[in-house]
C-alpha positions in Angstrom: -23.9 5.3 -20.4 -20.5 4.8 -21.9 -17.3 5.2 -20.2 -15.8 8.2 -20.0 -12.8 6.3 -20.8 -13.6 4.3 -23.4 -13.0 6.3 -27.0 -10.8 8.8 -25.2 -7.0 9.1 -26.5 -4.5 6.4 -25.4 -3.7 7.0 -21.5 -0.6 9.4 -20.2 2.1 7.4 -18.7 1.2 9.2 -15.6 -2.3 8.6 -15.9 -1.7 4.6 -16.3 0.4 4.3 -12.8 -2.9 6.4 -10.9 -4.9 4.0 -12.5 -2.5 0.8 -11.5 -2.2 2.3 -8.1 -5.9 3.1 -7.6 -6.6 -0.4 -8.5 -4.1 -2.0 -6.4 -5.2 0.3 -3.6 -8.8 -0.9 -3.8 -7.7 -4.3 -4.1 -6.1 -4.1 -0.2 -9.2 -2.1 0.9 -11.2 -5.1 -0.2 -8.8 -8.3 1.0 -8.3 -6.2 4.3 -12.0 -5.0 5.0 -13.1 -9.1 4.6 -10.0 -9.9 7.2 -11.2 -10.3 11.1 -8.6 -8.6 13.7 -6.4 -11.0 14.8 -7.9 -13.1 17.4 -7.1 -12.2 21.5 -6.1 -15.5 23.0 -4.2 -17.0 26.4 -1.0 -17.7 25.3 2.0 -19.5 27.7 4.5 -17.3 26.1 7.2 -19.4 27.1 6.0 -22.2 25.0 6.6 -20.3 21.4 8.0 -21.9 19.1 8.9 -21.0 15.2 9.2 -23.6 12.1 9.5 -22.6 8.2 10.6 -24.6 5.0 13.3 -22.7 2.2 12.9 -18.8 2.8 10.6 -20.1 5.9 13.8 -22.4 7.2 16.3 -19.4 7.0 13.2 -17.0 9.0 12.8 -19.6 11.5 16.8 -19.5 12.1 16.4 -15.5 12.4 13.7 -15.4 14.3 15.2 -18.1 16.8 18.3 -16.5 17.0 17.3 -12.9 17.3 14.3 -13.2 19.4 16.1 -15.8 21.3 14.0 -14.4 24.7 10.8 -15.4 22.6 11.8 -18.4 21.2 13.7 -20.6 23.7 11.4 -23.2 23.5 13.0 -24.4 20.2 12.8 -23.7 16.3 12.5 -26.4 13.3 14.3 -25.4 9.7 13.1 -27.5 6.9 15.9 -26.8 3.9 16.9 -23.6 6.4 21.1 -23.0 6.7 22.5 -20.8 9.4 21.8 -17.5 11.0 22.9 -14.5 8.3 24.3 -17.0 6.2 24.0 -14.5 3.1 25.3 -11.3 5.1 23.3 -9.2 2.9 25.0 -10.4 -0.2 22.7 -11.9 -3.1 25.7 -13.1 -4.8 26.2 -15.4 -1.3 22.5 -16.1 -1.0 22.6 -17.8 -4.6 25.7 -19.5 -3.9 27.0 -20.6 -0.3 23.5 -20.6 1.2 22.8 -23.1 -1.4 25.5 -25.5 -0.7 27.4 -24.6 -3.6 30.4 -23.5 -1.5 31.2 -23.8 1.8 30.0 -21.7 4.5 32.3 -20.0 7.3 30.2 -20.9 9.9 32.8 -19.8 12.3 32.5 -16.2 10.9 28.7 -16.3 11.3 29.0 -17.3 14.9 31.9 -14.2 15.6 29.0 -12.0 14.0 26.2 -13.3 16.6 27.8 -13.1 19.6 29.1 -9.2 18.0 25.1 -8.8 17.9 24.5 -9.6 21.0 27.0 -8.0 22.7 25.7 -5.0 20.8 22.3 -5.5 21.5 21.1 -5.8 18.2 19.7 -9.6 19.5 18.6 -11.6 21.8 21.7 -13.1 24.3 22.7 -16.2 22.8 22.7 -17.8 26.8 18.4 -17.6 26.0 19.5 -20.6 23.1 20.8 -23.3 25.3 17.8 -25.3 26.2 16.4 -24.9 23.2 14.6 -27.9 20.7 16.0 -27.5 17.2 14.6 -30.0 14.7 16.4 -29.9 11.2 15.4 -31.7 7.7 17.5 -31.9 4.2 16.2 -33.6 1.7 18.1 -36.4 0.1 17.2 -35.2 -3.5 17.1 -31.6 -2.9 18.2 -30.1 -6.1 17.8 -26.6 -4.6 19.1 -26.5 -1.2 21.9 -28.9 -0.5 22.4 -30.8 2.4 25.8 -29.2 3.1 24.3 -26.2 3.9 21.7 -28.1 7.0 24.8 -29.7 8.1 26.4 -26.2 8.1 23.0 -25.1 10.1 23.8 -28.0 12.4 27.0 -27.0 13.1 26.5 -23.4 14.1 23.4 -24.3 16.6 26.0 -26.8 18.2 27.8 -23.4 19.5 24.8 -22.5 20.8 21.7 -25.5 21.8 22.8 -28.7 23.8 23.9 -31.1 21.1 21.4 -33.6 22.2 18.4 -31.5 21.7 19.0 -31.1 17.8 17.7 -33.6 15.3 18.6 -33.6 11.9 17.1 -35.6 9.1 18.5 -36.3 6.6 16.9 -39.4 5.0 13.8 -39.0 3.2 14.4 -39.5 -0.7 12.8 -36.2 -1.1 13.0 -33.3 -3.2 12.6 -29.5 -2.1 9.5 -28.9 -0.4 7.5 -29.8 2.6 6.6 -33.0 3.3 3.4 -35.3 4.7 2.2 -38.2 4.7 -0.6 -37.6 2.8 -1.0 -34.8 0.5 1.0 -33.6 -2.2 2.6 -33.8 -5.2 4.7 -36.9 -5.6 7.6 -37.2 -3.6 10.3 -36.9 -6.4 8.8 -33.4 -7.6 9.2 -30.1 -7.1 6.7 -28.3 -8.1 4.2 -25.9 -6.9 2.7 -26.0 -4.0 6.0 -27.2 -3.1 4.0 -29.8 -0.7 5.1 -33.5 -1.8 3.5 -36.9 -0.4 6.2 -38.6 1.1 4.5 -41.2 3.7 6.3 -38.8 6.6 4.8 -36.7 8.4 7.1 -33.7 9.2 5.2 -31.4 10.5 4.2 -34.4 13.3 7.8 -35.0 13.8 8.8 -30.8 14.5 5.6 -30.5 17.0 6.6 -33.9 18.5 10.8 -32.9 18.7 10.0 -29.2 19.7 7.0 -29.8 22.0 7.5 -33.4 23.0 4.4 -36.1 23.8 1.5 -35.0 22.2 -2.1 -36.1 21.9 -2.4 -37.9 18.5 -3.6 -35.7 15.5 -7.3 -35.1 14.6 -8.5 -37.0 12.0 -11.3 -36.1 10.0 -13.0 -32.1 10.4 -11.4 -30.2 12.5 -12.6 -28.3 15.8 -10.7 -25.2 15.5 -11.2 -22.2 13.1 -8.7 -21.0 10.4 -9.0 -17.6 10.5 -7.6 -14.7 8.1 -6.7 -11.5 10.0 -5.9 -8.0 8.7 -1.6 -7.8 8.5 -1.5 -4.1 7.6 -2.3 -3.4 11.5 0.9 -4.5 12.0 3.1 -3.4 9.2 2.3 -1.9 5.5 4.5 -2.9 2.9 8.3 -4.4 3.0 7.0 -7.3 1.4 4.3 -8.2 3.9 1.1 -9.4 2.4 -2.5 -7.7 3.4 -3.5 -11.0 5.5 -2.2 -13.7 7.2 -3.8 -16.6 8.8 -4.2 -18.2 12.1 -5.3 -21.4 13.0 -7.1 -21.5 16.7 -8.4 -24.9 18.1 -11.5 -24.5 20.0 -10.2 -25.2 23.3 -7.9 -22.2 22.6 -10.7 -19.5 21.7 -12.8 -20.3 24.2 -9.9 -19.2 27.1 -8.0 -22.7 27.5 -4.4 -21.9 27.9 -2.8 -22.6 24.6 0.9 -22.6 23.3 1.8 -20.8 19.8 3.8 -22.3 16.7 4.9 -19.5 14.1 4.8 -21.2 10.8 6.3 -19.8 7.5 6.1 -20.9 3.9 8.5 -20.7 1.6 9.0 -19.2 -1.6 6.3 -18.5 -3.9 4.3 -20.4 -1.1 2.5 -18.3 0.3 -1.6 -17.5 -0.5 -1.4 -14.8 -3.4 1.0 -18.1 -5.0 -0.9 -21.6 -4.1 -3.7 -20.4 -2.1 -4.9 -22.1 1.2 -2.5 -25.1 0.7 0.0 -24.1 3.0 -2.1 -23.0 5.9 -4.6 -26.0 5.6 -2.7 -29.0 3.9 0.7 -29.1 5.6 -0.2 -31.2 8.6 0.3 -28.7 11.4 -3.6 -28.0 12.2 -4.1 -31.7 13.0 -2.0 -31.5 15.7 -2.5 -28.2 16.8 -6.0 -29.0 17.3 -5.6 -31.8 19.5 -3.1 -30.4 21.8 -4.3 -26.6 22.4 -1.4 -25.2 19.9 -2.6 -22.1 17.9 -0.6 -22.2 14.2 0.5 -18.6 13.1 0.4 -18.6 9.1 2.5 -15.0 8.3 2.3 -14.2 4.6 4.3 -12.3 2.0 2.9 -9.9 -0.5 3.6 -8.9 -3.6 6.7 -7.0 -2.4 8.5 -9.9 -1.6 11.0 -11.0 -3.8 9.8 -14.5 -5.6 7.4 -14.6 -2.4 10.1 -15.0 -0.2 11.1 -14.4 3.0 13.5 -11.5 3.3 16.8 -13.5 4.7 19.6 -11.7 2.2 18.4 -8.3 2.6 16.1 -7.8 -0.5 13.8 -5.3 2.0 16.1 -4.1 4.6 19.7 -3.9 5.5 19.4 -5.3 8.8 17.2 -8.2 7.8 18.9 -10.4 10.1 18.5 -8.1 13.4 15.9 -7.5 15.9 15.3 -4.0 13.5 14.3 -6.2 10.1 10.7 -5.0 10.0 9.4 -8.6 8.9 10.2 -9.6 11.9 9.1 -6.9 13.9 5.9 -7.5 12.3 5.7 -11.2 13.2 6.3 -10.4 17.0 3.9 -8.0 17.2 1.6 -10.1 15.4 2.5 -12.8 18.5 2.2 -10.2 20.7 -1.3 -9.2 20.0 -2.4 -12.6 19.7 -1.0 -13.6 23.5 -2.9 -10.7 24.5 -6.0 -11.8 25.5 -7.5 -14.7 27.9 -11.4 -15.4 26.8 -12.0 -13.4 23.2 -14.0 -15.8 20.7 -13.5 -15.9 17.2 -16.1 -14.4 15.3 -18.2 -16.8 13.9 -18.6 -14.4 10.9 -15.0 -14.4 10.1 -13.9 -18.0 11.2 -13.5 -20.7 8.5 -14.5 -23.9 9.7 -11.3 -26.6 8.5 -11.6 -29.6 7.1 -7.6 -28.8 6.8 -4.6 -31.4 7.5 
């Protein structure tokens, strides 16, 4: 039988977007209905930490700051500058967040402690004992360095000067880095992972968590799992699924830490599929030392893919309000809220992950 469709009169403007939104409506229905709930696991709440590279870097810095009471273990930014460093100004996203002008960090830090005064975040006092762990890459053509030392200099108001790390001496170009997969370490191009014989998501766990077990090598014994987002928030450039990685000790009721950690621009799985979650280095180490991985993702919405840290989705993108974040807490929230619930072995994807 022939379409219906198919010799009829060129489509109506009107009919074209219901088509387009049918379609794109289906498509969610389908990458939503093959997502598992997010799993229910024991979570020490007070061993959360947060860690993100570009767009990731500046949402680790926001999430840190504004969810201080969450995140006082520590936060790692990889290419990251300070806390509202664009103050909702593309123009200043493009340009001083870049390190191509400076950045009036003492302005930034009036504004916080305004915030939290106000109650619009987390009390700064919850930043003290914090871990911070923060890379520039010596090539970055992107991101400058300027702008990590500006980074540096803000947490200094806040974090004990002798828990923040910066590196700064990996002949690197923008990206994250491992010792093992990658694109060479001079490039920067997609999946924005480089091989640089240094193994950075190692040194964050390490700094933030301190000793650790050594990585897995070979398969691992956890499962990374793709849960359904749009419980959690629908839209404001939030992708359909995201991704968790739980080591086996962790779904079967062991009492397990969490990392939150977030990709970068055009990073994330609708750009350069499972790289990110499975290739970055995190799950090795997660796997060995009971640390579930939270893999957030941005949709289509998102501007370039990006994390939303100039205010391309909401005006107060930077506060405990911005609904990405929101999202990502209650994502944490729901995942620390269980003690013995397996993961589905219909919905778990065995790794053989880095």
């Amino acid at each position: 039988m022939r379409s219906p469709i198919a010799h009829s009169a060129p489509l109506t403007a009107i009919a074209r977007v219901a088509l387009l939104t049918l379609a794109t409506a289906c498509a969610t229905l389908f990458a939503t209905a093959h997502a598992a709930p997010i799993p229910l696991l024991n979570i020490d709440r007070t061993q959360t930490t947060v860690s993100g590279v570009s767009s990731g870097g500046y949402m680790a810095v926001q999430l840190h700051v504004a969810y201080s009471a969450r995140f006082s273990k520590g936060a790692a930014a990889v290419t990251g500058g300070p806390f509202n460093c664009a103050e909702g100004s593309l123009i200043k996203a493009l340009t001083r967040c870049m390190g191509k002008m400076s950045i009036p960090v003492p302005e930034l830090v009036a504004a916080t402690n305004q915030w939290a005064k106000d109650g619009e975040i987390d009390a700064t006092s919850n930043l003290g004992a914090s871990k911070v762990y923060l890379f520039a890459a010596a090539n970055d053509s992107v991101v400058k360095e300027g702008t990590t030392t500006s980074l540096f200099d803000y947490y200094k108001t806040y974090v004990n000067p002798a828990n923040i790390v910066m590196k700064t001496d990996v002949k690197s170009e923008h990206g994250f880095l491992t010792d093992d997969y990658g694109t060479a370490c001079g490039s920067k191009d997609m999946p924005f992972i480089t091989n640089c014989n240094f193994d950075l998501a190692g040194a964050i766990l390490k700094h933030l968590y301190g000793d650790l077990t050594p990585r897995k090598s070979g398969l691992l014994d956890g499962s990374l799992v793709e849960f359904d987002q749009t419980t959690f928030v629908a839209g404001n450039g939030m992708g359909t699924t995201g991704w968790v990685y739980v080591p086996k000790t962790c779904s079967s009721g062991a009492s397990c830490r969490l990392h939150v950690a977030l990709h970068g621009c055009k990073q994330n799985v609708a750009e350069v599929g499972q790289q990110f979650v499975r290739n970055t280095g995190y799950n090795r180490w997660a796997d060995t030392n009971n640390i579930v991985v939270l893999y957030p993702q941005t949709g289509k919405g998102a501007t370039n893919g990006c994390w939303d840290w100039w205010g391309y989705d909401d005006a107060n993108y930077a506060k405990k309000s911005a609904p990405q974040m929101k999202a990502i807490v209650a994502m944490m929230d729901r995942l620390a809220s269980g003690s013995t619930t397996p993961v589905s072995a219909s919905t778990a994807k065995p790794s053989a992950a880095k």
